[in-house]
N, CA, C and O atoms as a Tinker XYZ file with bonds, in Angstrom:
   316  protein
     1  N      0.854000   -1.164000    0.000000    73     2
     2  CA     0.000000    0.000000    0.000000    64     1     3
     3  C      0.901000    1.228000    0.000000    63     2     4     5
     4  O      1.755000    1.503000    0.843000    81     3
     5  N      0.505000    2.049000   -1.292000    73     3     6
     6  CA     1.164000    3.385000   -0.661000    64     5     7
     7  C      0.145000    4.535000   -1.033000    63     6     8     9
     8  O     -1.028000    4.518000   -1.406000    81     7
     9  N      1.258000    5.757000   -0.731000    73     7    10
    10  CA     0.489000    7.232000   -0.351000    64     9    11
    11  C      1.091000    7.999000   -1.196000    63    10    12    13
    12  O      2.210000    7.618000   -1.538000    81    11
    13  N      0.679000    9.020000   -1.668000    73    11    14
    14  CA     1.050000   10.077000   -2.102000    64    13    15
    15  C      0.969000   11.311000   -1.985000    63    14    16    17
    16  O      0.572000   11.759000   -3.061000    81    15
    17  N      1.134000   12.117000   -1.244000    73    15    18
    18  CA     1.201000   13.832000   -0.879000    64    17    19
    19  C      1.631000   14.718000   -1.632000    63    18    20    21
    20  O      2.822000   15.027000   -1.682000    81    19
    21  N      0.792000   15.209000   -2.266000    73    19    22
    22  CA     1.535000   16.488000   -3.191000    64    21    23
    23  C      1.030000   17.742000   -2.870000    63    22    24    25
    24  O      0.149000   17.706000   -2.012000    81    23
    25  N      1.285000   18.705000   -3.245000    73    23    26
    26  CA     0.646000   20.312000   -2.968000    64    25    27
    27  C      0.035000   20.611000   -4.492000    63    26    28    29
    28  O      0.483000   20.279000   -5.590000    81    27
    29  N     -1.357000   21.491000   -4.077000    73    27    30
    30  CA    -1.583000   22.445000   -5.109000    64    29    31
    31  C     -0.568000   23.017000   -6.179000    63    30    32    33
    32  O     -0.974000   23.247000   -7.318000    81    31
    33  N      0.832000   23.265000   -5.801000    73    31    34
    34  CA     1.611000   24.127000   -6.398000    64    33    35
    35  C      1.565000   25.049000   -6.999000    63    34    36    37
    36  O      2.134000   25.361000   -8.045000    81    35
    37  N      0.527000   25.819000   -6.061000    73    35    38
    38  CA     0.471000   27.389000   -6.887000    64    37    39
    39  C     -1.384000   27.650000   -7.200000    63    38    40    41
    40  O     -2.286000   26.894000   -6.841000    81    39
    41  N     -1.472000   28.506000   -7.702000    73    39    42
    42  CA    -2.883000   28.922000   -8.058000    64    41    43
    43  C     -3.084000   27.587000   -9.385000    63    42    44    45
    44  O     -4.117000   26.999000   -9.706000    81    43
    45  N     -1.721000   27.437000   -9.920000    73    43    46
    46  CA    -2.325000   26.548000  -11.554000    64    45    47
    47  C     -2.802000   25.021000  -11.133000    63    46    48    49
    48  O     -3.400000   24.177000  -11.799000    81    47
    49  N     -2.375000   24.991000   -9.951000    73    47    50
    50  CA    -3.053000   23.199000   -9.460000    64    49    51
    51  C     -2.535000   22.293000   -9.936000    63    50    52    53
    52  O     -3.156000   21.348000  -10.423000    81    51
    53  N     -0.777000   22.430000   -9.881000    73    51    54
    54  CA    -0.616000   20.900000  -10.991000    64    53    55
    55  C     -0.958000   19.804000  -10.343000    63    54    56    57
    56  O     -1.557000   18.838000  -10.815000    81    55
    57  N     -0.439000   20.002000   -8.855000    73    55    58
    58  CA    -0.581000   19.080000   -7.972000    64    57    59
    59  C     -2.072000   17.821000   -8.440000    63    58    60    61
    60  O     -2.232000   16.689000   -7.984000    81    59
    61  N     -2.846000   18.472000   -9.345000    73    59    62
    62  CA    -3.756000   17.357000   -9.327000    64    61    63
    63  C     -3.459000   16.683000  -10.467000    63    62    64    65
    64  O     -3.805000   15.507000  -10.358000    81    63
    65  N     -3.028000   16.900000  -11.376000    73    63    66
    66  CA    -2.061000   16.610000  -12.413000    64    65    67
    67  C     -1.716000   15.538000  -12.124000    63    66    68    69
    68  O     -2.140000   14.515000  -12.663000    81    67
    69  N     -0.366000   15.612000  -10.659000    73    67    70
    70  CA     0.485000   14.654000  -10.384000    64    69    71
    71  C     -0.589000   13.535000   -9.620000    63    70    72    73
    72  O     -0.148000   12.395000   -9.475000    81    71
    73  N     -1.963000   13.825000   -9.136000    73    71    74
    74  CA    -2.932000   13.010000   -8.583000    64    73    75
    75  C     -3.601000   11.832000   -9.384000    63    74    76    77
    76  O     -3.893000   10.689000   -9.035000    81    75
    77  N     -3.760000   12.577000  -10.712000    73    75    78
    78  CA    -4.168000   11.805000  -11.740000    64    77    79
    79  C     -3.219000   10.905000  -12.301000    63    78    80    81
    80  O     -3.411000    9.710000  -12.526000    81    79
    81  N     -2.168000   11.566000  -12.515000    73    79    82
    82  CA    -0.806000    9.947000  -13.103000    64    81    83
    83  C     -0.409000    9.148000  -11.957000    63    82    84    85
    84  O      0.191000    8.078000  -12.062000    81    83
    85  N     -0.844000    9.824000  -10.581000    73    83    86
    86  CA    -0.786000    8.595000   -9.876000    64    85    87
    87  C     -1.953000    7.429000   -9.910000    63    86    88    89
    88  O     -1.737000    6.280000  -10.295000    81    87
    89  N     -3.298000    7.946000   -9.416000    73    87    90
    90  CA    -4.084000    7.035000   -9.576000    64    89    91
    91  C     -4.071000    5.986000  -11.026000    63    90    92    93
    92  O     -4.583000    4.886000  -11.234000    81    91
    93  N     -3.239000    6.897000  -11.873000    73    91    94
    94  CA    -3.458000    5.839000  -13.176000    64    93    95
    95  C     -2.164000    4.524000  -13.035000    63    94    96    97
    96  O     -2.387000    3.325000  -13.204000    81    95
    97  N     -1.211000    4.958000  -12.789000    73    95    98
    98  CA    -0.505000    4.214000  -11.937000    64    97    99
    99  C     -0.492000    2.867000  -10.926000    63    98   100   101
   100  O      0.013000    1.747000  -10.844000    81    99
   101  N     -1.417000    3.784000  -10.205000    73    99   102
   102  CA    -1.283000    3.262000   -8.418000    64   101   103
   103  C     -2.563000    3.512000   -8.164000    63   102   104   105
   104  O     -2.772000    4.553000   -7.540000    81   103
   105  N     -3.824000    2.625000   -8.573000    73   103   106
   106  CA    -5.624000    2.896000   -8.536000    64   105   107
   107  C     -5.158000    3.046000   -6.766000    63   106   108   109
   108  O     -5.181000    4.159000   -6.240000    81   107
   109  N     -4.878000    2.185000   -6.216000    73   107   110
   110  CA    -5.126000    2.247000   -4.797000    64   109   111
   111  C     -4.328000    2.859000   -3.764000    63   110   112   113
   112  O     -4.589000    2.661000   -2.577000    81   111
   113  N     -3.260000    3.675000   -4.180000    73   111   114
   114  CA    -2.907000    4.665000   -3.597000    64   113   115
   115  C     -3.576000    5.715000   -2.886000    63   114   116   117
   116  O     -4.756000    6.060000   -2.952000    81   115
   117  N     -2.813000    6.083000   -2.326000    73   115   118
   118  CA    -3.950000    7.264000   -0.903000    64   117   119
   119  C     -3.356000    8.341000   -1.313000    63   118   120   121
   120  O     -2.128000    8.322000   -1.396000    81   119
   121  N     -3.984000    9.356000   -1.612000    73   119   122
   122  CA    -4.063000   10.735000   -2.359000    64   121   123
   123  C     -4.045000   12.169000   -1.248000    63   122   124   125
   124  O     -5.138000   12.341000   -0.709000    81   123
   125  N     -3.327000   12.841000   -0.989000    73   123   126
   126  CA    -3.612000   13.510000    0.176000    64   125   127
   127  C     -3.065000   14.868000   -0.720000    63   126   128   129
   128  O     -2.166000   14.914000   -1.559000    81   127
   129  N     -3.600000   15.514000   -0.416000    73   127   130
   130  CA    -3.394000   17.266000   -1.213000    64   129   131
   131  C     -3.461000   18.024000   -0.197000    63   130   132   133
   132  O     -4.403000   18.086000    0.593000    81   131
   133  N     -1.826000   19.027000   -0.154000    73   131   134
   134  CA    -2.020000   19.993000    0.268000    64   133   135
   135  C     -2.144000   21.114000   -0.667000    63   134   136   137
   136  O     -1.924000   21.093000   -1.878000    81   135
   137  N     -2.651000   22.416000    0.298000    73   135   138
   138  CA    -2.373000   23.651000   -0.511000    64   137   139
   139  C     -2.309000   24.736000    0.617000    63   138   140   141
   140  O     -2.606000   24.676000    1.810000    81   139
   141  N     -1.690000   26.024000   -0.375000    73   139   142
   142  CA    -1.811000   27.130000    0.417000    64   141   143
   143  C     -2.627000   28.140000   -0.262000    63   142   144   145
   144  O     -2.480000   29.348000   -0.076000    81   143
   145  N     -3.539000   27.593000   -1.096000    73   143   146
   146  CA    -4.541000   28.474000   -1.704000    64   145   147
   147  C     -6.076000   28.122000   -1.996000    63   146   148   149
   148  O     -6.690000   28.124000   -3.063000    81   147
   149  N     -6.571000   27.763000   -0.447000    73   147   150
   150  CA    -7.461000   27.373000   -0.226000    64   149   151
   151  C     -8.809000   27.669000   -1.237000    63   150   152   153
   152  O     -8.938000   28.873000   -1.455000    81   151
   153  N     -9.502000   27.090000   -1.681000    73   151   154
   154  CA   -10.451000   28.095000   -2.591000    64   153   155
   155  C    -11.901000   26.819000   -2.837000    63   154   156   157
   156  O    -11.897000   25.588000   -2.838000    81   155
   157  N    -12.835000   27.679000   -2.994000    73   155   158
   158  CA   -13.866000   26.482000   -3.140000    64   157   159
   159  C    -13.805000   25.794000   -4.319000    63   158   160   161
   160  O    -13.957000   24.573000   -4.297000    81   159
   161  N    -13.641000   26.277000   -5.173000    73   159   162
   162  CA   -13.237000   25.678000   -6.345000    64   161   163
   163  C    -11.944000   24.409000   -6.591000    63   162   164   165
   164  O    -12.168000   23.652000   -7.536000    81   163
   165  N    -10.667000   24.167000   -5.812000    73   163   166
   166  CA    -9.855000   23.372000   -5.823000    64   165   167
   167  C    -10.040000   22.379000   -4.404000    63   166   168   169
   168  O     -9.235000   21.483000   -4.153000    81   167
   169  N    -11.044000   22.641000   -3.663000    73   167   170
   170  CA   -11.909000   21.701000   -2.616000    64   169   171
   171  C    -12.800000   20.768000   -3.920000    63   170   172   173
   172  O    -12.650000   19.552000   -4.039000    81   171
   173  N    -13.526000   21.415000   -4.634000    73   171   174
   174  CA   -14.480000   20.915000   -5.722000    64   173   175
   175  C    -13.789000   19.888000   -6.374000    63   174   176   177
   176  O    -14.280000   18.785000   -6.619000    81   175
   177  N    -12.709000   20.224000   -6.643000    73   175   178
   178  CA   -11.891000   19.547000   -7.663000    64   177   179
   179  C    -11.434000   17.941000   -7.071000    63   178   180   181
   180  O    -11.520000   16.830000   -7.594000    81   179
   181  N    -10.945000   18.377000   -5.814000    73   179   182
   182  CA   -10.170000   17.482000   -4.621000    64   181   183
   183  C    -11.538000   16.124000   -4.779000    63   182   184   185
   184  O    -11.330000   14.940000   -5.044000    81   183
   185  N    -13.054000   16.863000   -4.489000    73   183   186
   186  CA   -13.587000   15.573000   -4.507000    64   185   187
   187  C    -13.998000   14.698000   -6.128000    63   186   188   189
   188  O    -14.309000   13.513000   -6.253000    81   187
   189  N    -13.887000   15.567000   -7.030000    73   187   190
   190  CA   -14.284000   15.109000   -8.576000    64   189   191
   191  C    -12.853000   13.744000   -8.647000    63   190   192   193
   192  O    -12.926000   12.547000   -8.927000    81   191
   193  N    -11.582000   14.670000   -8.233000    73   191   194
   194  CA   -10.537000   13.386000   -8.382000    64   193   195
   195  C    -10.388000   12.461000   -7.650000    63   194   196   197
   196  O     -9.468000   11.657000   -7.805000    81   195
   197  N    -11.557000   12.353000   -6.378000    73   195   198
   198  CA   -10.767000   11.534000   -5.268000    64   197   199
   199  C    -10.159000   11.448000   -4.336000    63   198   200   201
   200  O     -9.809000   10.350000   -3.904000    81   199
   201  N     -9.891000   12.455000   -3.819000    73   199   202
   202  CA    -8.298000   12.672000   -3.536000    64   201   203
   203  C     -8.988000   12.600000   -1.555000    63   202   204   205
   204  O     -9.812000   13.149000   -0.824000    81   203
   205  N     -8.010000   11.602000   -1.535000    73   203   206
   206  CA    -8.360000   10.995000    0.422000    64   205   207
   207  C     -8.092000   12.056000    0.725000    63   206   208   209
   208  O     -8.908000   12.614000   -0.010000    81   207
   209  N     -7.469000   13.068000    1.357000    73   207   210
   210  CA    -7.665000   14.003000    1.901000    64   209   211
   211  C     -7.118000   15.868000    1.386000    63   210   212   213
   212  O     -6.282000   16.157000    0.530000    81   211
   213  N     -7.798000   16.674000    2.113000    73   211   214
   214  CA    -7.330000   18.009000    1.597000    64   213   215
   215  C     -7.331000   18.789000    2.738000    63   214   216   217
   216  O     -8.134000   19.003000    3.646000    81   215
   217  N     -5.944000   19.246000    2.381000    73   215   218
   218  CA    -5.556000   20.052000    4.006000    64   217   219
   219  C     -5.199000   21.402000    3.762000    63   218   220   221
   220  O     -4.784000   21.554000    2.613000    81   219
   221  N     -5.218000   22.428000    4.442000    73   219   222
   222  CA    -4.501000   23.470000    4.033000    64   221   223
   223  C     -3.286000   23.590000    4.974000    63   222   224   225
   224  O     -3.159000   23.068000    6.082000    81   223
   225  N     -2.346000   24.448000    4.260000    73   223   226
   226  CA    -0.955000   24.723000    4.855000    64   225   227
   227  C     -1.276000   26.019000    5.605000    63   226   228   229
   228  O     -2.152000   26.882000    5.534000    81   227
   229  N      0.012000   25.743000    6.492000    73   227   230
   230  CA     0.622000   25.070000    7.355000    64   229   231
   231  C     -0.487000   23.952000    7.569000    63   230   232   233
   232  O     -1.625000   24.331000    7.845000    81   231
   233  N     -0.195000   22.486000    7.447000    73   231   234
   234  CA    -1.126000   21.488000    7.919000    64   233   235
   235  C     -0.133000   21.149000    9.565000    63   234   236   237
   236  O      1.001000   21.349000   10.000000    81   235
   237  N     -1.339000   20.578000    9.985000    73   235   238
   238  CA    -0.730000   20.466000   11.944000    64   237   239
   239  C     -0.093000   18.738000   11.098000    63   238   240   241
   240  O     -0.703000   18.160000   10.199000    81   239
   241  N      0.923000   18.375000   11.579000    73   239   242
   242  CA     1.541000   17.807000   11.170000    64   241   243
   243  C      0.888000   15.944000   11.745000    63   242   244   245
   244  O      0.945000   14.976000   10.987000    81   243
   245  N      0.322000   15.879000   13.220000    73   243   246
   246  CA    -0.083000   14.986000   14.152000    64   245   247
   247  C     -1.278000   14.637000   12.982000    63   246   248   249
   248  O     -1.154000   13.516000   12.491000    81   247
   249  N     -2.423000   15.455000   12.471000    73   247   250
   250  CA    -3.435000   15.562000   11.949000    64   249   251
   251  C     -2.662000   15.020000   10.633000    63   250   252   253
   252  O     -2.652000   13.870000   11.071000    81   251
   253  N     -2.163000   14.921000    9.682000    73   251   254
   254  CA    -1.591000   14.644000    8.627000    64   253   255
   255  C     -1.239000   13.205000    8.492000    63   254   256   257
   256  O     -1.193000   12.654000    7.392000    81   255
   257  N     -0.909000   12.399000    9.983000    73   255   258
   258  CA     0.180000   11.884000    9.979000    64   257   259
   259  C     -0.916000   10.651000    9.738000    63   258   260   261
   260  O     -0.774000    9.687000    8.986000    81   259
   261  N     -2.404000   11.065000   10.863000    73   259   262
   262  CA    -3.473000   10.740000   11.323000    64   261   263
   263  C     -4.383000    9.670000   10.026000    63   262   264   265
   264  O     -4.706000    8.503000    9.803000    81   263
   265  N     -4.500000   11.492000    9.274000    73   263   266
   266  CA    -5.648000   10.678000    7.961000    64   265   267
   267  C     -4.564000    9.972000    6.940000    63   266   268   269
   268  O     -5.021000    9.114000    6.183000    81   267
   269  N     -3.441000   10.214000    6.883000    73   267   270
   270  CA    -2.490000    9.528000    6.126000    64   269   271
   271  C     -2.922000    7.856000    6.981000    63   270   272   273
   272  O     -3.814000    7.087000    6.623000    81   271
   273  N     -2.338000    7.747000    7.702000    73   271   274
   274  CA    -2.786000    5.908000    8.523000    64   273   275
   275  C     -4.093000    5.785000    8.784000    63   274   276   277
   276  O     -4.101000    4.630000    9.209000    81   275
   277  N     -5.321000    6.189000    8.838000    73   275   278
   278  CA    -6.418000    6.340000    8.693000    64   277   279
   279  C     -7.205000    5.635000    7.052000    63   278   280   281
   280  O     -7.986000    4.707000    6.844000    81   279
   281  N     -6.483000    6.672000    6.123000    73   279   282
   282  CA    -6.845000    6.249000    4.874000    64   281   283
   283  C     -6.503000    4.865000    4.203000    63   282   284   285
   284  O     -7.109000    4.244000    3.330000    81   283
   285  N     -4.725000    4.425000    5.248000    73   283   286
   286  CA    -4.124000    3.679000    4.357000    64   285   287
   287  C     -5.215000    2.234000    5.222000    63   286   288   289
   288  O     -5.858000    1.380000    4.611000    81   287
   289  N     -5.135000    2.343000    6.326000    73   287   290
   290  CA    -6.036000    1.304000    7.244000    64   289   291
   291  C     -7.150000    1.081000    6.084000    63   290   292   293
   292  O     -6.869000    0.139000    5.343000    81   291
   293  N     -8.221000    1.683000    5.814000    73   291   294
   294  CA    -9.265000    1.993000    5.066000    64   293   295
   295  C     -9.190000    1.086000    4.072000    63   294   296   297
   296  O     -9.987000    0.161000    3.910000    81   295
   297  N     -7.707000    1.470000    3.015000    73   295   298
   298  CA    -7.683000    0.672000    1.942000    64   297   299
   299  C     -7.388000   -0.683000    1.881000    63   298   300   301
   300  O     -7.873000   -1.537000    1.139000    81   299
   301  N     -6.249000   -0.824000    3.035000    73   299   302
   302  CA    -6.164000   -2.702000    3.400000    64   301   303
   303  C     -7.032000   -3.165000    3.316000    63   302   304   305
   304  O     -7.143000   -3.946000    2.372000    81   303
   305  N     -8.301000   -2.961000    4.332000    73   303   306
   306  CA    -9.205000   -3.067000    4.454000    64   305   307
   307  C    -10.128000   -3.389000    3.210000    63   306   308   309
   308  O    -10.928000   -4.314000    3.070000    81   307
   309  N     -9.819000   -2.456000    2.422000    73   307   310
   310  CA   -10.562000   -3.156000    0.889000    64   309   311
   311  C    -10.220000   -4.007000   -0.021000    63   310   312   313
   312  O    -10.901000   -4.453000   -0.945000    81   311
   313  N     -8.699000   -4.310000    0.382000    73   311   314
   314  CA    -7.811000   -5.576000   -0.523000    64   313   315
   315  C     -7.847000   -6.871000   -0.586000    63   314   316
   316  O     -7.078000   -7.475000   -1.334000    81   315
């Protein structure tokens, strides 16, 4: 099982970019997005792709560490 954490990177969002060649990749990978440009519109997006979790930056790091082993539990769970 693995994870993947990427950021928004900016207002252009590649970060979901890199979400999508993962899942094509890695279907069962755990998807976690940060950003520092919170917006309703790239929340919107976060759930159209999937993406296990969306945090904004500074993310509390305990909370991160949390839905990261949370999600990955989840997916064993479906294997």
């Amino acid at each position: 099982m693995s994870c993947c954490q990427t950021s928004t990177l900016g207002e252009d969002g590649n970060g979901f970019t890199v979400i999508r060649a993962m899942r094509k990749a890695h279907p069962n990978c755990v998807a976690i997005l940060l950003t520092g440009y919170p917006a309703f519109e790239t929340a919107v997006q976060a759930i159209e792709d999937e993406v296990d979790g969306y945090m904004v930056k500074p993310a509390d790091i305990n909370s991160l560490v949390s839905t990261i082993e949370r999600k990955l539990r989840t997916r064993q769970g479906r294997s």
